[in-house]
C-alpha positions in Angstrom: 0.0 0.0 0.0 1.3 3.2 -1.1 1.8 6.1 1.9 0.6 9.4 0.7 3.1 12.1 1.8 1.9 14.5 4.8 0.2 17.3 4.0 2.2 21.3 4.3 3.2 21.9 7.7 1.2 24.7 9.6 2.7 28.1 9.2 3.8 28.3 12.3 6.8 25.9 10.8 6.7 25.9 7.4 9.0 23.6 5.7 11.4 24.7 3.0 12.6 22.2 0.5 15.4 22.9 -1.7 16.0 20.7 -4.9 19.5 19.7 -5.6 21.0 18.2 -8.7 24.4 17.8 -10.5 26.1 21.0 -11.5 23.3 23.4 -9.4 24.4 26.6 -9.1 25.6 27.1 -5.3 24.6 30.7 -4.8 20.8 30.0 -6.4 20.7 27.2 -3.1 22.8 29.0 -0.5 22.0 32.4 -0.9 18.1 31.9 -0.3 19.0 29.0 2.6 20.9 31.9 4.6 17.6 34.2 4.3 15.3 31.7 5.3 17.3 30.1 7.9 17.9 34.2 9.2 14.3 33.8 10.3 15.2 31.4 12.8 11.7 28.6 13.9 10.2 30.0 11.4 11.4 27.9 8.6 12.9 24.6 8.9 15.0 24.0 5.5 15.3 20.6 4.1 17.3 19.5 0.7 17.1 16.5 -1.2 18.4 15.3 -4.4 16.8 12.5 -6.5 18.7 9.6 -5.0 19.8 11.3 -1.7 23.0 11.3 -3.1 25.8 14.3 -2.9 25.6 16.8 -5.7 28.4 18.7 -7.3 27.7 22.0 -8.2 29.0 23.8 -11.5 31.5 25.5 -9.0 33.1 22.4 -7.7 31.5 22.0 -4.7 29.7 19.4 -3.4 26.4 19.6 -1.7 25.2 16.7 1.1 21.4 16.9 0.8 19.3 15.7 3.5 17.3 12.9 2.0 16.1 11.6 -1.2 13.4 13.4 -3.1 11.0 10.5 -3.1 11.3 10.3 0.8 10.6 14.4 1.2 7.7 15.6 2.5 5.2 18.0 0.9 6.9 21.3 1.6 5.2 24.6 2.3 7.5 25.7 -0.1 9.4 24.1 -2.3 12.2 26.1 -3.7 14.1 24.6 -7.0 17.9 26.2 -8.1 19.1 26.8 -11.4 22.6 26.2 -12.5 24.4 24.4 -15.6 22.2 20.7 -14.6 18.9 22.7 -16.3 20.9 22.0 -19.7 19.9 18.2 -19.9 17.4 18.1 -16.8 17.6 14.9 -15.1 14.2 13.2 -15.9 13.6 11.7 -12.4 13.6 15.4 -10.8 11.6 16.8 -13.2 9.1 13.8 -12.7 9.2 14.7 -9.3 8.2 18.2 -10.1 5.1 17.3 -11.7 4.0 15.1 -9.7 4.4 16.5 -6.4 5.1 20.3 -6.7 1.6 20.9 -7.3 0.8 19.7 -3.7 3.0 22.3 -2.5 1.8 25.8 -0.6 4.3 28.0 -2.4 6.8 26.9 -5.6 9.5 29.4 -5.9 12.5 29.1 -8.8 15.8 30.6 -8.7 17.7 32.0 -12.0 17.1 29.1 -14.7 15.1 27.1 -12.1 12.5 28.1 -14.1 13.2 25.9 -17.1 12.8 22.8 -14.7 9.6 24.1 -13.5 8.2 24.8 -17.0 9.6 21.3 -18.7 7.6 20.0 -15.4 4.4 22.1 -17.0 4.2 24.1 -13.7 4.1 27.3 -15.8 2.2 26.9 -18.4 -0.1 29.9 -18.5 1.8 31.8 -15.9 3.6 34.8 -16.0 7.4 34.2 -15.6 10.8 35.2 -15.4 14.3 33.6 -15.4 18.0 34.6 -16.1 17.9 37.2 -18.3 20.6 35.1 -21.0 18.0 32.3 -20.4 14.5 34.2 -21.4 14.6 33.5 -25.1 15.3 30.0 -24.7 12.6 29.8 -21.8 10.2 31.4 -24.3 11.0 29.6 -27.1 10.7 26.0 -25.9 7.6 26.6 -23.6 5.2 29.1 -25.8 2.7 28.3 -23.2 4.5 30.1 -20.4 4.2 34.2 -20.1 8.1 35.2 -20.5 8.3 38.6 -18.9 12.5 39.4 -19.1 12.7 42.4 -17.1 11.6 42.1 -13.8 14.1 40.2 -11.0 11.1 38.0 -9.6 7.7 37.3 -11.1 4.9 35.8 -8.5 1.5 34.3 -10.3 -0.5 32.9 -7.8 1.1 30.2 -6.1 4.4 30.2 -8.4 7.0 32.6 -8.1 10.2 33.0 -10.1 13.0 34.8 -10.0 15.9 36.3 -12.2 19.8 35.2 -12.3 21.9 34.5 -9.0 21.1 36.9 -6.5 17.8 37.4 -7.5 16.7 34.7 -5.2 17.6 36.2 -2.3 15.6 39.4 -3.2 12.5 36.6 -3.4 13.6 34.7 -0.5 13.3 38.0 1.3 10.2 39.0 -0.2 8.7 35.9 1.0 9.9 36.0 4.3 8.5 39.9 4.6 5.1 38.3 3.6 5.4 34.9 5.9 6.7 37.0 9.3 6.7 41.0 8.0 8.6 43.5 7.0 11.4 43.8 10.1 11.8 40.5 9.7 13.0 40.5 6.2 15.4 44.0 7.0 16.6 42.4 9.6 17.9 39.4 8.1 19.1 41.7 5.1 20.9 44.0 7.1 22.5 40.6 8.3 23.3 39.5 4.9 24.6 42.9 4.4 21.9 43.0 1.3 21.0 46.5 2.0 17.9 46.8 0.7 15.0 44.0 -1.1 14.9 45.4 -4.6 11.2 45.1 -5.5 10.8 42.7 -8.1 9.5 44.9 -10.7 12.7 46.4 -10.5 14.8 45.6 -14.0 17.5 42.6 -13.6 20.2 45.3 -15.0 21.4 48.4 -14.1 21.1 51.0 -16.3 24.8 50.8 -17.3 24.3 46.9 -17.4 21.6 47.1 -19.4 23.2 48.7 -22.0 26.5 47.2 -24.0 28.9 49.5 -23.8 30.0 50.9 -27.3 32.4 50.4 -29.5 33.6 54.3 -30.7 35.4 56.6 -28.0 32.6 59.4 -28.3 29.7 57.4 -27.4 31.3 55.6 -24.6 31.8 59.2 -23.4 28.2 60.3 -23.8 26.9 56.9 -22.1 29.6 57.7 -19.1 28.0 61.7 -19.4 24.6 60.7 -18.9 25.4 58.6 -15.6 27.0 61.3 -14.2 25.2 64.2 -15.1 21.9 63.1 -15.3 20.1 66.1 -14.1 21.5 68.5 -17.5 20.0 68.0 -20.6 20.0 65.2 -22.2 18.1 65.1 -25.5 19.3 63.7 -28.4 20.5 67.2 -30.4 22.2 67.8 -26.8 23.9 64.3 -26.5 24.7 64.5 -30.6 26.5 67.6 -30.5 28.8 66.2 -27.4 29.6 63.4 -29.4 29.9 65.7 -32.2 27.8 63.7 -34.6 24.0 65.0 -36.7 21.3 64.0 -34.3 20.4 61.1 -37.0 23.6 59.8 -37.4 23.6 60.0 -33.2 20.7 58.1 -32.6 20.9 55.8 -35.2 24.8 54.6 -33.8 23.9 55.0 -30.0 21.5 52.2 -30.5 23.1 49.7 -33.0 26.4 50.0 -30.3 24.5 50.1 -27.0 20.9 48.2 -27.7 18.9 51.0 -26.3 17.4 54.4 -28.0 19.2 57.5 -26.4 15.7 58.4 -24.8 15.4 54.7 -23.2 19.1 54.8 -21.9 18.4 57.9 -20.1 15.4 57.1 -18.4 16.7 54.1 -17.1 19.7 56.5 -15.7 17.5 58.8 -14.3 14.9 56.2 -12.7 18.1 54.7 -11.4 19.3 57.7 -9.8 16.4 59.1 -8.5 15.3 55.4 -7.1 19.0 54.9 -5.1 18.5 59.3 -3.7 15.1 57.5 -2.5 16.6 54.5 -0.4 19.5 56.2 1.1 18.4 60.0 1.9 15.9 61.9 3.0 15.7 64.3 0.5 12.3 65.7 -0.8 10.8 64.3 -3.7 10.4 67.9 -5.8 14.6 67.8 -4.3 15.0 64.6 -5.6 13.1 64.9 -9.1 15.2 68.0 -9.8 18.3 66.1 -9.3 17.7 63.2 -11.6 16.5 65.7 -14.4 13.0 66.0 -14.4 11.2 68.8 -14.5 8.4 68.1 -11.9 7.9 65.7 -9.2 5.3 64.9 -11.7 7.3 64.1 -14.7 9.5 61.9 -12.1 6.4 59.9 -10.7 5.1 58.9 -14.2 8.8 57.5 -15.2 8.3 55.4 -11.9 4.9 54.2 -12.6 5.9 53.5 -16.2 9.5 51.5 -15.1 9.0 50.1 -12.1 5.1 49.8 -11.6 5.1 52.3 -8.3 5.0 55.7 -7.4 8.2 57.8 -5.9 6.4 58.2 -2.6 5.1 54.6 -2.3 9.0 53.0 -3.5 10.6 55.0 -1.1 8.2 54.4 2.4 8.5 50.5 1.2 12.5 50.3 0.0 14.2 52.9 2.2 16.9 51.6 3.7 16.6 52.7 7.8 19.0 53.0 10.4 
């Protein structure tokens, strides 16, 4: 007679089970272990692997999981890494997933986690994210899954996914802040010395990361111009004439060498720098909105809305760092 695994844990100890497999990334298992674990009883964190077997991880390291996938328990939530083993997925673990994840209270991915979970059909109509390098693949293999590339984590109902690497700690701690609250989850941050949880609307890159840096001398200039002076103006017949080029020719090279449009590199600059003078001062928002270029505290609120999905006040009572 077959046993039928235990149902979730109450929330009061919610189980956290961690997938592990040959060549998983370490930081997609550890850096989310050390948030959870931060919480102290309130999480008790299990791995397993499909045989119960150590795992080596694409870094060299090797990983002792607790027990065997077939023996674990049905988790609260069940959290599954990403790392160079999502290439050639092992079959037994993504039979796992499709069989048991479902019974889970929360399935969270890390980085290309997410390709597991989808060969497992666990996002098929969902709305999801992954490594950035990975989305086109993701998207091309499971056209019933929502691809949205920008965003470091994704939730959609019970499923939550999050971008490369890091990106899982930003989810572990948005999880925890919505499990225990939000002096839990800047507690455990501060310990991590993670200094703030990015929102997950917040884009994977950087402005400057976002962009490829270009080839020719003058536009590498203007790109380093706009970072650091990105309350002057900054149009393109402004930007041109620094580079010394017709505003055609200008616009037409910054984004064939960079990826962006002029106007989109700058808005992510100025975003940027008005979203970092919101988490670590105390500045005024008309102060603030001056300082990253725009014209009005206005004009500044409807580049948040439009970027990151909140308004400047809301971003900064819910992201500022305090002391």
């Amino acid at each position: 007679m077959t046993r039928m695994p235990p149902r979730p844990q109450a929330p009061s100890t919610r189980t956290v089970l961690v997938t592990l497999y040959d060549q998983v990334q370490s930081l997609d298992v550890t850096g989310p272990v050390e948030v959870f674990t931060g919480a102290g009883a309130g999480y008790r964190v299990r791995t397993a692997s499909p045989d119960g077997a150590p795992v080596r991880t694409s870094s060299g390291l090797t990983l002792v999981p607790d027990l065997a996938l077939d023996g674990a328990p049905v988790p609260h939530t069940l959290l599954v890494p990403g790392g160079h083993g999502t290439r050639h997925p092992d079959p037994r673990l993504v039979g796992w997933l499709r069989e048991h994840a479902p019974r889970a209270e929360r399935i969270v991915s890390v980085c290309t986690g997410a390709l597991l979970l989808a060969e497992a059909g666990l996002l098929d109509g969902r709305r999801a994210t992954t490594h950035w390098a990975y989305c086109a693949r993701l998207a091309r293999e499971h056209p019933a899954v929502e691809v949205d590339p920008d965003p470091i984590y994704v939730r959609d109902g019970k499923v939550a996914t999050s971008a490369g690497v890091t990106a899982g700690i930003d989810l572990a701690l948005a999880l925890v802040e919505e499990d225990h609250g939000r002096d839990t989850a800047l507690a455990i941050a501060r310990a991590l010395v993670v200094f703030l949880r990015r929102p997950g609307n917040q884009a994977q890159f950087s402005a400057q990361l976002a962009a490829q840096t270009a080839r020719r001398e003058p536009l590498r200039e203007v790109q380093q111009w706009v970072t650091e002076h990105p309350e002057e103006d900054l149009s393109v017949d402004a930007l041109a004439a620094r580079a010394r080029l017709s505003p055609r020719h200008f616009a037409r090279a910054f984004r064939a060498e960079t990826g962006l449009t002029p106007g989109r590199y700058v808005e992510r600059v100025r975003v940027e720098h008005a979203r970092r003078l919101l988490e670590d001062t105390a500045d005024g928002v008309e102060e603030i909105s001056r300082a990253s270029g725009y014209g009005t505290p206005e004009a500044m609120r409807r580049a948040f809305l439009r970027t990151l999905g909140t308004p400047p006040a809301e971003y900064r009572l819910r992201f500022r760092a305090r002391p």
